[in-house]
C-alpha positions in Angstrom: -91.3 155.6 -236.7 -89.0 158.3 -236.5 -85.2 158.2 -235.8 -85.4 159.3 -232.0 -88.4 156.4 -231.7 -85.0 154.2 -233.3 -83.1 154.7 -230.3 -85.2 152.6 -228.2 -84.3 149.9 -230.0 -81.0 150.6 -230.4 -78.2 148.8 -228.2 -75.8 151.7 -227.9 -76.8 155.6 -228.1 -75.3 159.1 -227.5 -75.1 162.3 -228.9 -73.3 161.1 -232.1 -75.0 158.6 -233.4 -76.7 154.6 -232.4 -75.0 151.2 -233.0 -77.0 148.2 -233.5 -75.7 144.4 -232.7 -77.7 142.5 -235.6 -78.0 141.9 -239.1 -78.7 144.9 -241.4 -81.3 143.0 -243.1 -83.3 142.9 -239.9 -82.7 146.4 -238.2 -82.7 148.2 -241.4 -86.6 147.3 -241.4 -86.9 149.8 -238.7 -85.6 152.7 -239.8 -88.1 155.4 -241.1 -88.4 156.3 -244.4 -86.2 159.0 -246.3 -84.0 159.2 -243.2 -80.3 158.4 -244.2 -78.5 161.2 -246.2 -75.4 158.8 -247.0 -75.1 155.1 -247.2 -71.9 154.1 -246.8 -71.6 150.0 -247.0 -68.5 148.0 -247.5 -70.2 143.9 -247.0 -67.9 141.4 -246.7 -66.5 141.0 -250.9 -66.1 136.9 -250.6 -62.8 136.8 -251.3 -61.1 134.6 -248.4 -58.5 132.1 -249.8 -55.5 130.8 -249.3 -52.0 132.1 -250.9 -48.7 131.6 -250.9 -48.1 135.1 -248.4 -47.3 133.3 -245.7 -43.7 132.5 -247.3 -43.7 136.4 -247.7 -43.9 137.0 -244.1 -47.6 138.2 -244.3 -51.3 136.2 -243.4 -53.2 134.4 -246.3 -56.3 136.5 -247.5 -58.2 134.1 -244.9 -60.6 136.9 -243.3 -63.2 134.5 -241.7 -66.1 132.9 -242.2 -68.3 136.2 -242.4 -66.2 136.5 -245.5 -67.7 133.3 -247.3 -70.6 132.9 -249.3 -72.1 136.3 -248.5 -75.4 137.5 -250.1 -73.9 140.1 -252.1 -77.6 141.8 -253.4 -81.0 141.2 -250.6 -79.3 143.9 -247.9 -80.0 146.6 -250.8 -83.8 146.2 -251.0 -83.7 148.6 -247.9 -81.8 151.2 -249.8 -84.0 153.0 -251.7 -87.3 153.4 -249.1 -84.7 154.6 -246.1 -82.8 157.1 -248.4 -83.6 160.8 -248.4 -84.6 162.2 -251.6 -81.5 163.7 -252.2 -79.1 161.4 -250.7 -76.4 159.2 -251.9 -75.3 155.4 -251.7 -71.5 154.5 -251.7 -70.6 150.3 -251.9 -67.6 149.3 -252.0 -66.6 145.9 -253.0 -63.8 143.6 -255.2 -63.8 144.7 -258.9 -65.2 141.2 -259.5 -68.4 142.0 -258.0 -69.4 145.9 -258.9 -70.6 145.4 -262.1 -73.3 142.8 -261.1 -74.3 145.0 -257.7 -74.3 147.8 -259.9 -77.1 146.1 -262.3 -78.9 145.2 -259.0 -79.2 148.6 -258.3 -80.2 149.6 -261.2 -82.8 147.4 -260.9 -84.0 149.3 -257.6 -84.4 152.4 -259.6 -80.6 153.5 -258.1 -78.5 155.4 -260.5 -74.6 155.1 -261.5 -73.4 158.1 -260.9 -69.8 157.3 -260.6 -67.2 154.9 -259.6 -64.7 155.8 -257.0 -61.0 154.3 -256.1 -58.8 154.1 -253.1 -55.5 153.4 -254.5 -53.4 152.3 -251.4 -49.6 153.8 -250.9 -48.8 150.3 -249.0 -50.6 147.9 -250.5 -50.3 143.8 -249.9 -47.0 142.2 -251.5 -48.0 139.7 -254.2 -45.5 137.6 -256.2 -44.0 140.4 -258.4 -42.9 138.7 -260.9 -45.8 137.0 -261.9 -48.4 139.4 -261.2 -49.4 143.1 -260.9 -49.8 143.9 -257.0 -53.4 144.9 -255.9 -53.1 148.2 -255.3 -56.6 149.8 -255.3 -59.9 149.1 -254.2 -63.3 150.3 -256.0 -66.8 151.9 -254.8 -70.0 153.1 -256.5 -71.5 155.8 -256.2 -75.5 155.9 -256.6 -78.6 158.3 -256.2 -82.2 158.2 -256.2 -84.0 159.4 -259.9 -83.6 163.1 -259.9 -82.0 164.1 -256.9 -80.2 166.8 -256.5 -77.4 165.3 -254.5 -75.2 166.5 -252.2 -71.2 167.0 -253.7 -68.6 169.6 -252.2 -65.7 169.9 -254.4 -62.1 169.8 -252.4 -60.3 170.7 -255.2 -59.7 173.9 -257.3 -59.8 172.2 -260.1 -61.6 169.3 -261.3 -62.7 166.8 -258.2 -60.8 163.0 -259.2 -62.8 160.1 -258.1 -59.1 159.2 -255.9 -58.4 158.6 -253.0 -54.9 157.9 -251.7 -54.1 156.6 -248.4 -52.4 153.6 -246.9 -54.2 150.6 -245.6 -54.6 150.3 -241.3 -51.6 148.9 -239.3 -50.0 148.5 -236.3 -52.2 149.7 -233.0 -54.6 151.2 -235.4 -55.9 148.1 -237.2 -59.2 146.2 -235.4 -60.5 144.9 -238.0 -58.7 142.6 -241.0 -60.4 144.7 -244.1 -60.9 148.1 -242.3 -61.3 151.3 -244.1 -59.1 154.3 -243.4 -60.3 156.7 -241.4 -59.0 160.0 -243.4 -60.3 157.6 -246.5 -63.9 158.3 -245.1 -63.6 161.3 -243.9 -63.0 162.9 -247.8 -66.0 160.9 -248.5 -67.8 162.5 -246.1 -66.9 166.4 -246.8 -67.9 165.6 -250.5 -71.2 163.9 -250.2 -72.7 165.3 -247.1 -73.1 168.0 -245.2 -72.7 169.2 -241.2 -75.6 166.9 -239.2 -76.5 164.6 -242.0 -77.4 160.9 -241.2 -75.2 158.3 -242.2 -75.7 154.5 -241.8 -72.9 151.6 -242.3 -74.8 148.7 -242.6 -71.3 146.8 -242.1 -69.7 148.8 -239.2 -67.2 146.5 -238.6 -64.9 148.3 -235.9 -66.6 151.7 -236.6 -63.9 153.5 -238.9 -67.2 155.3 -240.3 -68.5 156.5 -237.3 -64.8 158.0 -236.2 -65.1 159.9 -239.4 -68.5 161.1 -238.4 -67.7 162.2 -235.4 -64.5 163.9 -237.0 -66.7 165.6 -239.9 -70.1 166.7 -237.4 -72.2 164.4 -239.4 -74.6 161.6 -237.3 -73.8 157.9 -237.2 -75.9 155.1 -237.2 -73.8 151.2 -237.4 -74.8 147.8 -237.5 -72.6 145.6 -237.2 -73.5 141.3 -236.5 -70.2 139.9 -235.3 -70.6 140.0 -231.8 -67.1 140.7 -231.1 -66.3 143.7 -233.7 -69.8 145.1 -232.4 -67.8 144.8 -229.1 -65.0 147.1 -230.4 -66.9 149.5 -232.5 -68.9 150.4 -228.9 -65.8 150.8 -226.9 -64.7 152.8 -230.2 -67.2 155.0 -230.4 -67.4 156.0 -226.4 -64.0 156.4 -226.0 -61.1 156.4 -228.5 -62.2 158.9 -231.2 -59.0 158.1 -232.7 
């Protein structure tokens, strides 16, 4: 199968990109080999709990169900037939669980090349006097066995593995852990170039395909919650924002 022959099975298509209602496990099945130039994946990271924030004025780290007992590793066994030859992988996740999806990978014949960080100008309020505040989430960053990957320094000098950016708010928030847009936007000018295939296994309200269709670069999403497929269509047909 080729990816114009993935379109007929897809549940949403124009010219910048396909979204699929489903689980990534399933659809990713279907999608030819060597054909994604970036995979970009940020699963659910099992965190949900309950906290004190609701004293503070702010929602418990409750995100849902789809945040509970996720299978953190099986969704990767896709990764490394679907991935061009020279293409990258970025996951992010809590701290807790990168090194053990990093040994996973390994174990797929990925490599470590580097791990990235959003450090957030507005991050969460926690009890400051007990704790440090969370201000920073991590990724890694993998490649097949001797690639010769895609990277586009922004910088002059050296190119950090930061990112700084404030977390989503207000009219601009759809989704309770969504990524920045301008977060994956950099992501994109670094590894990837103009018309490269992206895929986010975990679209969630389709941040990543906004960034795609900022940066020229073609989007393919999956996403299984029915409702935050719901907004990630209406998303990407309409409000580009």
């Amino acid at each position: 199968m080729e990816l114009k022959e993935l379109c007929g099975l897809a549940d949403y298509v124009d010219k910048n990109g396909i979204l699929f209602k489903g689980d990534c496990k399933l659809v990713m099945k279907d999608i030819p080999d060597k054909s994604i130039d970036l995979v970009f994946a940020d699963p659910p990271y099992n965190i949900a709990r309950d906290n004190n924030f609701d004293t503070m004025g702010r929602a418990s780290i409750d995100f849902g169900e789809w945040d509970k007992g996720f299978d953190q590793f099986t969704w990767l066994n896709e990764v490394p037939r679907i991935l061009s030859k020279n293409g990258s992988v970025i996951i992010f996740n809590d701290w807790k669980n990168v090194g053990e999806i990093a040994k996973y990978c390994e174990g797929l014949d990925l490599v470590i090349k580097d791990m990235l960080r959003w450090e957030k100008s507005n991050p969460m309020p926690r009890n400051r006097d007990r704790r440090y505040v969370t201000d920073f989430e991590c990724a890694i960053w993998l490649t097949n066995k001797n690639a010769k990957w895609t990277f586009h320094r922004l910088t002059e000098t050296y190119q950090r593995p930061k990112f700084n950016c404030g977390i989503v708010s207000g009219k601009e928030k759809f989704h309770p852990t969504q990524k920045p847009v301008k977060l994956l936007e950099e992501l994109l000018l670094i590894h990837t170039n103009e018309n490269d295939v992206v895929l986010d296994p975990f679209m969630g309200s389709c941040s990543t395909g906004m960034a795609c269709i900022k940066t020229k670069r073609k989007f393919i999403g999956i996403e299984l919650d029915k409702e935050y497929y719901k907004i990630s269509e209406n998303r990407f047909k309409g409000d580009y924002n």
